[in-house]
C-alpha positions in Angstrom: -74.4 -34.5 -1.4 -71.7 -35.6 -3.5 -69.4 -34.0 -5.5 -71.3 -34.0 -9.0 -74.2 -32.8 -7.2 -72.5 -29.9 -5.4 -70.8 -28.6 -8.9 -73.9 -28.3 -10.2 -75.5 -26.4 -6.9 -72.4 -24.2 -7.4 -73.3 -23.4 -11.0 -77.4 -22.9 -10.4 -75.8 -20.5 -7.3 -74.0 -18.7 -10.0 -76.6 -18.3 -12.5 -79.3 -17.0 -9.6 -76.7 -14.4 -8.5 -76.1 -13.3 -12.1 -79.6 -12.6 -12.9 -79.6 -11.0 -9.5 -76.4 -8.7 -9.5 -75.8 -8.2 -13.2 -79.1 -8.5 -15.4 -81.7 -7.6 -12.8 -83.9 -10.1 -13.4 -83.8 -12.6 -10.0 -84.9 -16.2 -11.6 -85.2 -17.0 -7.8 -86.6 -16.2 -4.0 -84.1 -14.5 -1.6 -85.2 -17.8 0.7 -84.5 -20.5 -2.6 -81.3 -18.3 -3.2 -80.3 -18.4 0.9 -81.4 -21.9 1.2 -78.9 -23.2 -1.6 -75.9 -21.0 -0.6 -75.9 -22.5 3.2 -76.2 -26.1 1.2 -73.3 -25.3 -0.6 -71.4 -23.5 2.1 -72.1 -26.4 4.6 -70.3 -29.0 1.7 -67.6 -26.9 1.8 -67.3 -26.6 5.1 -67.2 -30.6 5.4 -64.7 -30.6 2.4 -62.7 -27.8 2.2 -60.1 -29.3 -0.4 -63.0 -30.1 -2.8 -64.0 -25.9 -2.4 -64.9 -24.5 -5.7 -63.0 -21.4 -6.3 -65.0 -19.9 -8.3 -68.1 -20.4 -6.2 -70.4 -17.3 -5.0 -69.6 -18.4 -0.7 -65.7 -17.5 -2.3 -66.6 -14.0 -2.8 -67.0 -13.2 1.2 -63.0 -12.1 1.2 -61.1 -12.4 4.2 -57.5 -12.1 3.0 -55.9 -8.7 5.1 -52.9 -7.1 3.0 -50.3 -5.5 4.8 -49.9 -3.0 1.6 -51.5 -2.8 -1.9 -48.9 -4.1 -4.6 -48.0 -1.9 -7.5 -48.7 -3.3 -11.0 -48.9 -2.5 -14.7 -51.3 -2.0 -16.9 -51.1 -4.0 -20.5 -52.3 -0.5 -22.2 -52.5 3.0 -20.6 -55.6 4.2 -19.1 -56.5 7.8 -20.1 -57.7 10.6 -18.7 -60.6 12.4 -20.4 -61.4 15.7 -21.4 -64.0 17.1 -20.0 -66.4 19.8 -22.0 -69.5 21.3 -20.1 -71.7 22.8 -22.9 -72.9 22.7 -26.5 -70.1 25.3 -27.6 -67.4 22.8 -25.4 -69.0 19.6 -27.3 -69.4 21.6 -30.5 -65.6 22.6 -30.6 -64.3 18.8 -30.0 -66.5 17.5 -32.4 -65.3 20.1 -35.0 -61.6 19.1 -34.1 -62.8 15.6 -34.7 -64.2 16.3 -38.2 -60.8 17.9 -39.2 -59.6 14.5 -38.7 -62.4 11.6 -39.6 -65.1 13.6 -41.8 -68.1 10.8 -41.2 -67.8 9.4 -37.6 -70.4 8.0 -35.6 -70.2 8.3 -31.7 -71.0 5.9 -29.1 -72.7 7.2 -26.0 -73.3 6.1 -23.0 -73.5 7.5 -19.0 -70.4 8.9 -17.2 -70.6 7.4 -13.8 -69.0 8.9 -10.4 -66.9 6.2 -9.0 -63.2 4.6 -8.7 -61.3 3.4 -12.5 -61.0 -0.3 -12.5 -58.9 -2.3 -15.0 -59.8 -6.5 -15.0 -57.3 -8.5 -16.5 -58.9 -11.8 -17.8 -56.7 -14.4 -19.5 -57.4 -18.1 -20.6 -60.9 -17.4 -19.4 -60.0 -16.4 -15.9 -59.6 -13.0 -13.9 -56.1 -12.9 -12.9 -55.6 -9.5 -11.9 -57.7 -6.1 -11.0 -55.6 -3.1 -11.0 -56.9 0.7 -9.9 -56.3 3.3 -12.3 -52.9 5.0 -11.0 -50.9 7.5 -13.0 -52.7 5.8 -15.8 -49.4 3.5 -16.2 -49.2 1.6 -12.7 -51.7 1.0 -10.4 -52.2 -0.6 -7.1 -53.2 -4.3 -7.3 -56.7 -4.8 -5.6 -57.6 -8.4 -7.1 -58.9 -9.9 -3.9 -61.4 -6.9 -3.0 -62.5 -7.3 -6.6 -63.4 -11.0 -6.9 -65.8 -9.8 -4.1 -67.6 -7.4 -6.1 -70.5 -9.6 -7.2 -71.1 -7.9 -10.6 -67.3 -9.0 -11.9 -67.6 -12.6 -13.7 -64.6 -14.6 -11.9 -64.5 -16.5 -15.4 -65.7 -15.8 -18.7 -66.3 -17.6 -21.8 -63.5 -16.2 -24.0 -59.8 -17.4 -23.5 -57.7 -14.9 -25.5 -56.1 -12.0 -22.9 -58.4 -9.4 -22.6 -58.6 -6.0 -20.4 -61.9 -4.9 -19.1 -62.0 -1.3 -17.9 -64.7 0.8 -16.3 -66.3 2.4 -13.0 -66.4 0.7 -9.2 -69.6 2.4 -8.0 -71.9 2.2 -5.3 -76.2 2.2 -5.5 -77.0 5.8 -3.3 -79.3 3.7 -1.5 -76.5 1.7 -0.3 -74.5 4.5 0.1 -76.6 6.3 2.9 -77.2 3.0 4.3 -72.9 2.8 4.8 -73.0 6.5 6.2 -75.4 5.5 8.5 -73.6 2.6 10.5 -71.0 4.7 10.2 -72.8 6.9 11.9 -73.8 4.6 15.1 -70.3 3.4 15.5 -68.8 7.0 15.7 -67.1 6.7 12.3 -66.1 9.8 10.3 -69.2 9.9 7.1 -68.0 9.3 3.2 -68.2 12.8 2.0 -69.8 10.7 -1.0 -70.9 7.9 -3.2 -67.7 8.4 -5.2 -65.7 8.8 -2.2 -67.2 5.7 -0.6 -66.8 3.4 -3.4 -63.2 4.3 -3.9 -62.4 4.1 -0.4 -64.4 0.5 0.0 -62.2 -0.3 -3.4 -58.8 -0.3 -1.4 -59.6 -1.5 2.0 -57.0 -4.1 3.7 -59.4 -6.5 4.6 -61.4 -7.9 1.7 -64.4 -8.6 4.3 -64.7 -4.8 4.3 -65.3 -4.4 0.4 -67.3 -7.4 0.6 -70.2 -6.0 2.4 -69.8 -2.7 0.9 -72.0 -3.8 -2.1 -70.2 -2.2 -4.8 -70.8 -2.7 -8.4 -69.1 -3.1 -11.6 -69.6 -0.7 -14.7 -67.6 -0.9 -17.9 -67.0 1.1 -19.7 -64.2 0.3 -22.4 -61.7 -2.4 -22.6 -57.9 -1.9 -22.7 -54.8 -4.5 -24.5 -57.4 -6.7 -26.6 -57.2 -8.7 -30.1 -61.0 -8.5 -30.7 -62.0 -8.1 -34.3 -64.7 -6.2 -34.1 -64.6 -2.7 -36.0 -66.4 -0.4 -33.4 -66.2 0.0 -30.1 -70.1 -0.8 -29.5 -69.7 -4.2 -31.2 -66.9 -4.5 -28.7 -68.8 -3.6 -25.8 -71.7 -5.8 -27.1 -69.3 -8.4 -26.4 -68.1 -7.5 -23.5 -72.0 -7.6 -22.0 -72.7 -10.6 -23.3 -69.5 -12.3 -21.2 -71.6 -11.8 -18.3 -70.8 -8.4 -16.9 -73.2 -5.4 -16.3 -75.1 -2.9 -19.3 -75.3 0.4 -18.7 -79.0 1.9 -17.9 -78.7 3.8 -21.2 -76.5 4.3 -24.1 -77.1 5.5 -27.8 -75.2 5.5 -31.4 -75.3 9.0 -32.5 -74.7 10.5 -35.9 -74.3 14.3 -34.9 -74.8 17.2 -32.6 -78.2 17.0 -33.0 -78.4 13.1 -32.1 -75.8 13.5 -29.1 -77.2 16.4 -27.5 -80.9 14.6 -27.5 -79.4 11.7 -25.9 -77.6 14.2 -23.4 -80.9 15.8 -22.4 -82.8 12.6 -22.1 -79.6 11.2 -19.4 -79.9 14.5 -17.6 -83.8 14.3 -17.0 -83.0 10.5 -16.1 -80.1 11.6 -13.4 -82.0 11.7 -10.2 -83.7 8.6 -11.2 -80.4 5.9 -11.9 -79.6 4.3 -9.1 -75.8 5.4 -9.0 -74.6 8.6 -9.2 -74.2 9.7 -13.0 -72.6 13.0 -13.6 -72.5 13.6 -17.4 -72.0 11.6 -20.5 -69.3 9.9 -22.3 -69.4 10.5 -26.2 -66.6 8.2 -28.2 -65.5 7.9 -31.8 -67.1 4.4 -32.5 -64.7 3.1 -35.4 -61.5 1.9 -33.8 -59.5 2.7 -36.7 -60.4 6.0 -36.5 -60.0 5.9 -32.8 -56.1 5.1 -33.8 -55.9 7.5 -36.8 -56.9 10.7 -34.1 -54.8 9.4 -31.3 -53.6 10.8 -28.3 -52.3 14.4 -26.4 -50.3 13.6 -23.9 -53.1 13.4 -21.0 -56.5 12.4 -23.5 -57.7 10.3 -26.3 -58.8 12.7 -29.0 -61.9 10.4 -29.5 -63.4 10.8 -26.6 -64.9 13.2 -24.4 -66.9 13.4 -20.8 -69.5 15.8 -21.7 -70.5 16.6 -18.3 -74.0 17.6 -16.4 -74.6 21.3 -15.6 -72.5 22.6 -12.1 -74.7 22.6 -9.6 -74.9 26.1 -7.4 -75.3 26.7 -4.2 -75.9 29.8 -1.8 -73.2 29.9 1.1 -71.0 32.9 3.4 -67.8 33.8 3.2 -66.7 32.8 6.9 -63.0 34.3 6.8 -60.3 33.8 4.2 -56.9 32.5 5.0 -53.5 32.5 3.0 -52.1 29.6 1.4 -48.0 29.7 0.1 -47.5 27.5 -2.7 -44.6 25.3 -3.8 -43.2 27.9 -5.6 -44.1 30.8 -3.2 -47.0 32.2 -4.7 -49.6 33.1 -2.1 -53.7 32.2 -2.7 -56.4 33.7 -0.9 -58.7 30.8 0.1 -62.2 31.2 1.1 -63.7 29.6 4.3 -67.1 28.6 4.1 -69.9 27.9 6.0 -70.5 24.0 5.3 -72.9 23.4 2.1 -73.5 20.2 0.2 -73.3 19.9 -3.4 -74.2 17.0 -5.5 -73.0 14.9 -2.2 -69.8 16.3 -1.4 -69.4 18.8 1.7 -67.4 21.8 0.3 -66.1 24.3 3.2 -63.2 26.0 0.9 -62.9 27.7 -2.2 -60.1 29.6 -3.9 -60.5 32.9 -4.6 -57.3 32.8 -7.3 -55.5 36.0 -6.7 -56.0 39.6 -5.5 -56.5 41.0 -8.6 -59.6 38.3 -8.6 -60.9 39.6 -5.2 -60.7 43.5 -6.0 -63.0 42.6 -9.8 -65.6 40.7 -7.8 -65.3 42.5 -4.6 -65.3 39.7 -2.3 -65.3 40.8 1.3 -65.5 38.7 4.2 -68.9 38.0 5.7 -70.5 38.1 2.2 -73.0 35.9 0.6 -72.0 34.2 -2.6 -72.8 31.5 -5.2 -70.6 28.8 -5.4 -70.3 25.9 -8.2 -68.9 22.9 -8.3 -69.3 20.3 -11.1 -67.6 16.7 -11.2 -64.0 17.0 -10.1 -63.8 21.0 -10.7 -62.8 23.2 -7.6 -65.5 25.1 -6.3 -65.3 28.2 -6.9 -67.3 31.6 -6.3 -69.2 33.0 -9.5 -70.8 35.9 -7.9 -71.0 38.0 -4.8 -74.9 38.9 -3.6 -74.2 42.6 -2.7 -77.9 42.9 -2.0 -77.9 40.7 0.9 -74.4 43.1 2.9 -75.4 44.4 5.9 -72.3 46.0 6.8 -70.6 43.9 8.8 -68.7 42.8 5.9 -64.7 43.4 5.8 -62.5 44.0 2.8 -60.1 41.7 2.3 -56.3 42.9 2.6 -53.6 42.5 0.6 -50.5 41.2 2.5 -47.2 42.6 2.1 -45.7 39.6 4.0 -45.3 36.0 4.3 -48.2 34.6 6.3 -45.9 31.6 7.6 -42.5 33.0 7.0 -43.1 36.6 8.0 -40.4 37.5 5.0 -41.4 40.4 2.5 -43.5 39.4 -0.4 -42.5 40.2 -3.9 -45.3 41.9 -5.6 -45.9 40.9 -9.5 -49.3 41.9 -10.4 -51.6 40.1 -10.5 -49.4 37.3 -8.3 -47.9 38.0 -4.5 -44.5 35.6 -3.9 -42.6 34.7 -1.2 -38.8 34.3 -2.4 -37.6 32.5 1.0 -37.1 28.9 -0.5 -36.5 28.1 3.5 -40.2 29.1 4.2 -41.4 25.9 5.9 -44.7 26.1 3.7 -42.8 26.6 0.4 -41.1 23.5 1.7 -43.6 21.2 2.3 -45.7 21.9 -0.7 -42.5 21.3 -3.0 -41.9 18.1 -1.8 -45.6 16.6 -1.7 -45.5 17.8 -5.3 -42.4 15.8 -5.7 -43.6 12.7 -4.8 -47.2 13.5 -6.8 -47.8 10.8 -8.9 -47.4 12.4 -12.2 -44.2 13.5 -10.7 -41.9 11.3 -8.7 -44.6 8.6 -8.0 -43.6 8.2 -4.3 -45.9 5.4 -2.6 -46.6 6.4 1.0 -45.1 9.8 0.8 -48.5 11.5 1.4 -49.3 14.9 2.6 -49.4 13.9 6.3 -46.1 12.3 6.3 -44.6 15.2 4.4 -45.3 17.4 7.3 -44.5 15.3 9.6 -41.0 14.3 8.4 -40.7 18.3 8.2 -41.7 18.7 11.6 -39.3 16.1 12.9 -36.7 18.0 11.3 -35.8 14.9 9.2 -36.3 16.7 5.3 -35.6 20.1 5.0 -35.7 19.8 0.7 -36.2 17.0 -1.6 -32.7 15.8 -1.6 -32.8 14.9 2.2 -35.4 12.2 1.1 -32.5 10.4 0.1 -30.9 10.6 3.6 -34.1 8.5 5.0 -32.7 5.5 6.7 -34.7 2.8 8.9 -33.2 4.3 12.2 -34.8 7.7 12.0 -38.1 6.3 10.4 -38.8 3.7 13.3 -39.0 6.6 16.2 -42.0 8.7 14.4 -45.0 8.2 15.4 -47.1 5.1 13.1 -43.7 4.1 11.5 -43.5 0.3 12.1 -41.1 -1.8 10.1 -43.0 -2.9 7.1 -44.6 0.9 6.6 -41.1 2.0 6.7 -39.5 -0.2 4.7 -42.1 0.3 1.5 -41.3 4.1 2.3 -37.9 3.5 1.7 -37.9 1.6 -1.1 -40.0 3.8 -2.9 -37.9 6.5 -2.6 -35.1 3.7 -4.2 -37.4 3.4 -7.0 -37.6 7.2 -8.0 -34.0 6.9 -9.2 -33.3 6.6 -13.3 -37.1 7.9 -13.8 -37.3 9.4 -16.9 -36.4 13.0 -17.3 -39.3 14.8 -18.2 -40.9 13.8 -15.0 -38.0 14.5 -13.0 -38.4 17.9 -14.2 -41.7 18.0 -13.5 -41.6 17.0 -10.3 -38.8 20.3 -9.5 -42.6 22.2 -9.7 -40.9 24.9 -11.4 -43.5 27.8 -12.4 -45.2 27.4 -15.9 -43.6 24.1 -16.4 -46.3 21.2 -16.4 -45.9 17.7 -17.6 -46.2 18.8 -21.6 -43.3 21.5 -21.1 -41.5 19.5 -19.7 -41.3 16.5 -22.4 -40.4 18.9 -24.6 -37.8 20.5 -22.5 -36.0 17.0 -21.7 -36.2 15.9 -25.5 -35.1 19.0 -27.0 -31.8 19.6 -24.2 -31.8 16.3 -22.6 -29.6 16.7 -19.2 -27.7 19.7 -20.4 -31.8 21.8 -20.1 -30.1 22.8 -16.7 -27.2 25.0 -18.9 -29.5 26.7 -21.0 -30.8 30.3 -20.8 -33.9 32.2 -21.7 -32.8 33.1 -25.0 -32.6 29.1 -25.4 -36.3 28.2 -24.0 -38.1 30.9 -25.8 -37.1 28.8 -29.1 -39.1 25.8 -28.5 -42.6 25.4 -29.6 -45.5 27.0 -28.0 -42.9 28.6 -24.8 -43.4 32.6 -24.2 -41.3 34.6 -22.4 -42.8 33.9 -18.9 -42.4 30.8 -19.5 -38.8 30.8 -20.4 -37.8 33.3 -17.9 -39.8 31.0 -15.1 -37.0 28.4 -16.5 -34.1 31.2 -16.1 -35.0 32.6 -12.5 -35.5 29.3 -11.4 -32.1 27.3 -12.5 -30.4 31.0 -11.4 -31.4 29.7 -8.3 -31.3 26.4 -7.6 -29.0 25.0 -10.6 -26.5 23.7 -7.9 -29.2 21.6 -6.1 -30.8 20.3 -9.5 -27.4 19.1 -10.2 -27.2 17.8 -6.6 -30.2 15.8 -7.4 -29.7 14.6 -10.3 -26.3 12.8 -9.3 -28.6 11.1 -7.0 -31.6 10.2 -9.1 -29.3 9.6 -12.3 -33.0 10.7 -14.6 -32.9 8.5 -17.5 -33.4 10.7 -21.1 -36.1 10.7 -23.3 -35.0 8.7 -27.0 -35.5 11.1 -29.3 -37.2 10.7 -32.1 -34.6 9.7 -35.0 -35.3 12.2 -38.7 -33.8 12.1 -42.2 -32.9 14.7 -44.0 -35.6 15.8 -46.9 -37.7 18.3 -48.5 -40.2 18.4 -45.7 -37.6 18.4 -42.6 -38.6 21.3 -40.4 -41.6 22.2 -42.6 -44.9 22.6 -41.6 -47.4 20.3 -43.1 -51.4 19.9 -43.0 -52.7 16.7 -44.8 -56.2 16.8 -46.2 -58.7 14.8 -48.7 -58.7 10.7 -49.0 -55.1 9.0 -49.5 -53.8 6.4 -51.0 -52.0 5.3 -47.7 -53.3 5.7 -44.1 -53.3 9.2 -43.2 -51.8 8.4 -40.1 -49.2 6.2 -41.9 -48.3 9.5 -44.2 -48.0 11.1 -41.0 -45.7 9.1 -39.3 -43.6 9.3 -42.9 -43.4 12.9 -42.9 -42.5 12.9 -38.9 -39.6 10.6 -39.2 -38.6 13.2 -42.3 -38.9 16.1 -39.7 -41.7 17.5 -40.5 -44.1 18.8 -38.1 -48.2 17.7 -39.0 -50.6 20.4 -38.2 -54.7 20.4 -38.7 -55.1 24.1 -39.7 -53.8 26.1 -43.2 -52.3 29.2 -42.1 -49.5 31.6 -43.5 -46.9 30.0 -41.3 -47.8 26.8 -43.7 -45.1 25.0 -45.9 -47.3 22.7 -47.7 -50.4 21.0 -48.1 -50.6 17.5 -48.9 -53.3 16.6 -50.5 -55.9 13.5 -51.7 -58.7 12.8 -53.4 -62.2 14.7 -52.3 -59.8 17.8 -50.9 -62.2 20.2 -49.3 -61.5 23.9 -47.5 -58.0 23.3 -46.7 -56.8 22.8 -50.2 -58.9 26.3 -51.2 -57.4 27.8 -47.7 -54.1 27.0 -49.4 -54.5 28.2 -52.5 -55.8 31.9 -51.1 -52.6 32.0 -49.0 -50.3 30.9 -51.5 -49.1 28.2 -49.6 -47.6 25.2 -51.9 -50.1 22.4 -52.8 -48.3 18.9 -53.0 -50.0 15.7 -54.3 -49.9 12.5 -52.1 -47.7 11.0 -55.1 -45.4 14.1 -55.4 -44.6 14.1 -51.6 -43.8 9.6 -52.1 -41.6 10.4 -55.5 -39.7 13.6 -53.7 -39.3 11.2 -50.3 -38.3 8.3 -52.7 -35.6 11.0 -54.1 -34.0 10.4 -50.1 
């Protein structure tokens, strides 16, 4: 064989194992397909130099990371919002229409498995990036090129981001589970579970054999032209990479629930495990006019399958202290499976939650648990007691701590911020990854560190040094050292996450945006009074804020002279009629609508989608529907689209 003649044995190779692995549809024999692959692996073997790198024998791995590298995506990769009924899908699609009267929706499956972003670029994959925090991921290229349903190249040269699902067939799955199995290995809960954990194995033999698969399911930084997202996805297919089972352009509720009903009768017969179905706004520039919250598109949905319930006993419950002291009751279970994944826990919330349900230990119960959501207990069976069950007590004191609980309510709170408990959860929140983002800070070593007496609070993750790492237990230089510099890293990270991360009560990651662009640094000098004025904080929240920096300002400050949290830029506003007003748009404009919005923003106004008294105008286009009527019952001010541009042009 010469060199001509093994290129082209390379390609045929190729095109037998896409008809194979992506369109199902094998153009050859197992033996034709074996028989070529040892001709081409015994060339290469003779002539290693002359090795193809983008032939199929490449795709075996064999490279062993010390770590997984962090990288970046070229776009964000959202989160989506999940709804679980007609009502749930009914309400998103009615906040869609307040926005984008007319859209279509593209639909397709929502399958269980690990977020993969592909980074292609002159018509070769240079990069495969898990999903992260959405903004930085860990690099995984080399266990992706041997995922045999991921084209190496592709016949389009511009730079182009393919996301979507690493999954694995359930059949392969149980076959997995049950080597495992022989070789004394601990099972994968599930498919999910074992795809993700295959994903980000050192060794790229590992993923190799693990025969996981590729699904897209959108693409991310991109200059295609095409005007929907199925055209775009057309595309994408046609590049070589894999079509889902099913997917559907749908009109309206009527259309998308049919297609929802004809993917849940299909579930149990897809090879991979599907667990609801993703409905999209199909026009990308409507996509851009609805935008973004801070965690979801507002174009897109997971509409996901029914929970699945299951019959199980309350073995005993145990007491878990929180990061900020509140105490849970948790359920132990007797061991049930649902939809694949072993569940043995499930919060019961509060006590208040116990005493309405009357959950006493030794009963019977139904338990759900659907896609990501905590189990939880719907229902006691009181007709199955035999009375052996127990009542469950309230405690008056710390489980761990043994100090006196503070008794709000509804919620029970330990105030020692020494308890070890209290401790520990506060600083694996810390380094969460929509916190701090600390790499190799995970629960295990957090306790461990804490048993060894090395962290007693956050700040004493700054005293780390290489000497005191190197004598615990599975510290070895290089694990060390990407501790340590991790921990470097979390300095000048922007301040809304550094206030996120304190884990202060009430305060989650939109709070606390608003809290570091409204105050900036000096949020740490303000007082209730000063909270309670920004929008959408109550009281509790604003008194969470007060009790907390009454307590800890003087370590905040501590911290921060450490960290040095970089501040948000504010938005910059001119003065005008419209700065501090409240404004709804409505009816077809002249401009973009999102364009007029972003005008009246950098006025300071503040765009809502309802009419309501609190109201200061309505601007308003041609075709002007309910909202302009709304406004004219409530006597809110009508504006035209050219009286808002003369009175801005008046500025």
């Amino acid at each position: 064989m010469n060199d001509l003649e093994y290129k082209k044995k390379v390609a045929l190779l190729q095109q037998y194992a896409q008809a194979y692995y992506v369109y199902d549809n094998p153009i050859a024999s197992d033996a034709e397909y074996d028989n070529l692959y040892k001709e081409v692996q015994a060339y290469e073997r003779q002539y290693p130099l002359l090795v193809d790198r983008f032939s199929p024998t490449q795709r075996v791995g064999g490279h062993i990371l010390e770590g997984f590298s962090k990288a970046k995506h070229g776009a964000r990769m959202w989160s989506m919002e999940d709804v679980f009924d007609a009502n749930g899908l009914r309400a998103w699609l009615h906040r869609v229409a307040k926005n984008s009267d007319g859209a279509t929706f593209f639909c397709e499956p929502k399958f269980d498995g690990a977020s993969l972003n592909l980074i292609y670029d002159k018509g070769e994959l240079i990069q495969a990036i898990t999903r992260g925090d959405g903004v930085i991921g860990e690099d995984v290229s080399e266990n992706a090129k041997t995922i045999r349903s991921i084209p190496l190249r592709i016949s389009y040269f511009e730079r182009l981001e393919v996301r979507g699902e690493v999954v694995i067939k359930t059949a392969d799955f149980e076959a997995i589970n049950e080597e495992r199995l022989q070789n004394g290995e601990a099972l994968f809960a599930n498919p999910r579970n074992a795809a993700a954990g295959s994903l980000r194995q050192l060794n790229s033999k590992i993923t190799a054999k693990r025969r996981l698969v590729f699904q897209p399911w959108g693409v991310g930084e991109n200059v295609l032209v095409q005007k929907n997202l199925s055209e775009k996805m057309a595309f994408v297919y046609s590049l070589g990479f894999l079509k889902p089972p099913l997917s559907f352009a749908c009109k309206n509720i009527y259309d998308i629930e049919t297609f929802y009903h004809q993917l849940l009768a299909k579930r149990e017969d897809v090879e991979m495990m599907m667990d609801g179905m993703v409905v999209k706004v199909d026009a990308i520039d409507l996509q851009e006019e609805l935008g973004y919250t801070v965690k979801y598109p507002k174009w897109m949905c997971a509409y996901k399958f029914p929970a699945v319930e299951k019959v199980t006993r309350i073995k005993d419950v145990f007491l878990q202290v929180g990061r900020t002291g509140v105490i849970t009751p948790v359920a132990e279970l007797e061991p049930v499976d649902i939809d694949g994944a072993v569940v043995e826990r499930a919060t019961l919330h509060n006590f208040d939650e116990v005493a309405r349900k009357d959950i006493q230990i030794g009963d019977f119960v139904i338990i759900i648990r659907s896609g990501d959501v905590i189990p939880k207990i719907i229902k006691v069976i009181t007709q199955r007691r035999n009375g052996e069950q127990k009542p469950i007590q309230k405690p008056t004191h710390c489980p761990t701590c043994k100090g006196e609980l503070l008794d709000e309510g509804a919620l029970l709170k330990c105030q020692n911020l020494a308890c070890s408990d209290r401790v520990v959860n506060s600083i694996i929140h810390f380094a969460s990854k929509k916190a701090l983002n600390i790499d190799g800070l995970g629960d295990k070593i957090v306790e461990q560190l804490h048993q060894q007496k090395l962290i007693a609070s956050v700040l004493d993750l700054y005293n780390l040094d290489m000497q005191k790492l190197l004598v615990l237990e599975g510290f070895k230089f290089k694990k060390a050292l990407n501790l340590l510099e991790a921990i470097e890293k979390t300095k000048n990270t922007p301040l809304d996450r550094c206030i996120y991360a304190l884990g202060i009560e009430h305060i989650g990651e939109v709070a606390a945006k608003k809290i570091a662009l409204h105050f900036g640094i000096s949020w740490i000098e303000q007082r209730c009074e000063d909270f309670i004025t920004l929008d959408g904080f109550g009281i509790e929240m604003a008194k969470s804020l007060e009790e907390f920096l009454h307590v800890n300002k003087e370590k905040v400050q501590e911290l921060y002279a450490i960290i040095q949290p970089q501040e948000l830029e504010k938005i910059a506003t001119k003065e005008s009629l419209f700065s501090g007003k409240t404004i709804v748009i409505t009816g077809s404009m002249q401009l973009a609508r999102a364009e007029v919005k972003k005008m009246l923003e950098s006025f300071g106004a503040k765009i809502t989608n309802s009419v309501s008294k609190k109201t200061d105008f309505v601007i308003y286009g041609l075709d002007a529907g309910s909202k302009y009527d709304n406004a004219l019952a409530l006597g809110v001010t009508l504006m035209s689209e050219q009286e808002m541009l003369e009175a801005l042009e008046e500025k």
